[in-house]
N, C-alpha and C positions, 0 to 999 in steps of 0.2 A: 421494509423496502427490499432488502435482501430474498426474502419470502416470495415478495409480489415477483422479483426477477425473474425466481424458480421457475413461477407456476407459467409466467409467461413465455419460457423456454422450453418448458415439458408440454407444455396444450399443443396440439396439432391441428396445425392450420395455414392454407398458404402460405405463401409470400407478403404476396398483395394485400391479404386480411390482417395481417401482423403489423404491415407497413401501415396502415391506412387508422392504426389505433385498438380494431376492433376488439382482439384479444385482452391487452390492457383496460379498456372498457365495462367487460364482463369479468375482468376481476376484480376492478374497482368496486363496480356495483354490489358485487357479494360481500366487501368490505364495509361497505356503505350498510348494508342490509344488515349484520352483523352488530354494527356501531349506533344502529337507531330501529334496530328490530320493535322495539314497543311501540316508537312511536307509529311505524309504519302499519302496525299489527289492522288495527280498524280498516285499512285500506285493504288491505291483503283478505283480511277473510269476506268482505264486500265483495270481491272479484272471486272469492271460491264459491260464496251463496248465488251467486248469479249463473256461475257455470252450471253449477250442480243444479240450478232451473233449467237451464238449456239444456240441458241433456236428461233431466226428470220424464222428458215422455221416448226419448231413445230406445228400445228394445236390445237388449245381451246382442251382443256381434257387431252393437253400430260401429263406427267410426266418425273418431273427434280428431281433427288436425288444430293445433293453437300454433299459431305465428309468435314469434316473438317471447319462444317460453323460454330464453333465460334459466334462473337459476330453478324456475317453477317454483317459488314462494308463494305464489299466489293461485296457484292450480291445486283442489283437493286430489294430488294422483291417487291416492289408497282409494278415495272412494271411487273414481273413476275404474279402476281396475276392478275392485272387489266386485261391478257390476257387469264385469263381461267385457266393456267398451274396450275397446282396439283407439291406443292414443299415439298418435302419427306428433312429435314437436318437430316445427322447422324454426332453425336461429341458423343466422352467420356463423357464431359460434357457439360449443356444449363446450364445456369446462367438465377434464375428464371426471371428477368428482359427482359431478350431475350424472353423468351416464351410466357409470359406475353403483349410483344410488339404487337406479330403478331400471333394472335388466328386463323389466315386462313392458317397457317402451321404445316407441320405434322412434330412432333420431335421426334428423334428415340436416345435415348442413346444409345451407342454400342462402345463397340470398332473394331475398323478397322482392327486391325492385327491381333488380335483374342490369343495375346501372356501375354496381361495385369496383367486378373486375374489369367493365370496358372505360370506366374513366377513367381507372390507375394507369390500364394501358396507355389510353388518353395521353392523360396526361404527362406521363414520359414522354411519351413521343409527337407531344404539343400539336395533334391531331384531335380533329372533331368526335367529341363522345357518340356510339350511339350505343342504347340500349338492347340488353338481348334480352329478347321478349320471350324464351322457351323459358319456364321454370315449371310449367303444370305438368308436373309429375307424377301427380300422383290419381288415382282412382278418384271420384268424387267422391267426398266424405260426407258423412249425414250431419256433420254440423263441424264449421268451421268457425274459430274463436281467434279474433285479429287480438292481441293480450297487451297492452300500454305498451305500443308500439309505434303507433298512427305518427305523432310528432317528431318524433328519434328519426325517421326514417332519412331525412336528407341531410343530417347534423354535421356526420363524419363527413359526406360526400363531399359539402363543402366549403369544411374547413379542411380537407387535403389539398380540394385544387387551391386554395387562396393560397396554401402554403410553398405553392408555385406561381403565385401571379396569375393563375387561369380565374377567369372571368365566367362563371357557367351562366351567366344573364338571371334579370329579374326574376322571372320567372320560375326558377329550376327547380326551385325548391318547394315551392307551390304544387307546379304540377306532378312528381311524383307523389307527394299527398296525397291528390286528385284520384293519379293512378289507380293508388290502392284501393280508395274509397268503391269507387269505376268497376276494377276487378271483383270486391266484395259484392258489389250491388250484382253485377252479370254471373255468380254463380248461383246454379240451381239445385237449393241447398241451402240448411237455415244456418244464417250467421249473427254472430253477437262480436258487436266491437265494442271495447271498450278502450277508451284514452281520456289523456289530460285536454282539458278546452280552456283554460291557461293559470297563471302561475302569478299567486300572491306576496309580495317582498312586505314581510314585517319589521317594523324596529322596536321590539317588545311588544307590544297590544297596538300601537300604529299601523297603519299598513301605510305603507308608502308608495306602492306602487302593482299596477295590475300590467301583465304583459298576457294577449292572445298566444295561444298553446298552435293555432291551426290557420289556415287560413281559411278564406269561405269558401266551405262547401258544399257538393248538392245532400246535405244531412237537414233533417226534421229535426226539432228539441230532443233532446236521449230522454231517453225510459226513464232512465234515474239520473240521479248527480247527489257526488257527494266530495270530501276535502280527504286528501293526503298530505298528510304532516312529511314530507319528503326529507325536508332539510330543516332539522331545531336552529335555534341559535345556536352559535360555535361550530354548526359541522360542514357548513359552504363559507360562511363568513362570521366574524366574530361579533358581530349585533345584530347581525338581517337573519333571520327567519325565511324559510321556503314554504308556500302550501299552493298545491296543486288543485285546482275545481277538475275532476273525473265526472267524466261520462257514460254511460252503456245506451246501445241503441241496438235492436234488433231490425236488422234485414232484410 
């Protein structure tokens, strides 16, 4: 705990991104990854075979942007470098340890939906969200990788406002989903998304319960699908079991 404090005091990052969980999130997660690295291992190198396919006909020089790259457990960066590719990560947050890893990557803090810091503002000041729509920053890249992202996306948002009594209506969280999906499909430029399409509750070898990852969207079946062992028993709760059905779909 004491550890977790540190790292959450020494990461640099707003205000707003610190208040709203995000920081403690991305440390968690590496905790988490840490504590169940085996089990997660099969899901993790599933998501580097598939990159290292999208980017197999790429030429030396391309550029790869991946959303959502976190700690990058699940991105082969050596092999992507050792090939030339120019790798752009954008996250809310890098945890300076990540950054520090891999000096031959370019990291971009940003939020992805563009809703983060105008609802904090929001919210404080119990005025109507709206989103900033500038975040395309960057150059088109020859292939962009949205990376078990897709669902996460509206989680924190909100559970801040509820933490306030704000109300973001039925919908909110849906449609920034959408969004992305929406943005992904309107770049010219090949993309691979890959996410959770939902989430298995075991009680030993029973399953007890299926909950949707996504809501409907305008997606075809994914290319592949396969299971992430997320959560064993004992590490979200002390009988239930976590497994995740993952998808990839090309663009």
């Amino acid at each position: 705990m004491i550890i977790e404090a540190l790292q959450h005091f020494l990461t640099p990052a707003p205000k707003y991104v610190k208040d709203m969980g995000y920081v403690r999130e991305a440390i968690a997660i590496e905790a988490r990854y840490k504590r169940c690295a085996g089990d997660w291992q099969p899901h993790l190198e599933k998501c580097k075979s598939l990159i290292l396919a999208g980017v197999g006909r790429l030429p030396a020089g391309s550029t790869v942007m991946i959303l959502g790259s976190g700690g990058l457990h699940d991105v082969p960066v050596e092999v992507l470098l050792d090939r030339g590719l120019h790798v752009t990560c954008v996250d809310i947050v890098h945890l300076p340890k990540v950054e520090n890893s891999y000096p031959g990557i370019t990291f971009v803090t940003r939020d992805i939906t563009g809703m983060i810091e105008p609802l904090f503002n929001a919210v404080k000041k119990g005025t109507r969200v709206q989103a900033d729509p500038e975040w395309e920053f960057l150059r088109a890249p020859d292939l962009i990788i949205s990376l078990n992202l897709l669902s996460q996306l509206a989680m924190k948002l909100v559970d801040y406002a509820q933490t306030y009594g704000d109300d973001l209506g039925v919908n909110f969280s849906d449609n920034i989903l959408k969004a992305h999906v929406d943005w992904l499909r309107n770049q010219q430029t090949n993309t691979l998304l890959i996410s959770d399409i939902s989430r298995d509750y075991y009680q030993g070898q029973r399953l007890v319960e299926t909950i949707p990852s996504l809501p409907k969207l305008a997606l075809s079946e994914p290319d592949e699908t396969w299971v992430w062992d997320i959560a064993p028993e004992g590490e979200a709760d002390r009988e239930i079991s976590i497994k995740h059905n993952v998808g990839a779909w090309t663009l």
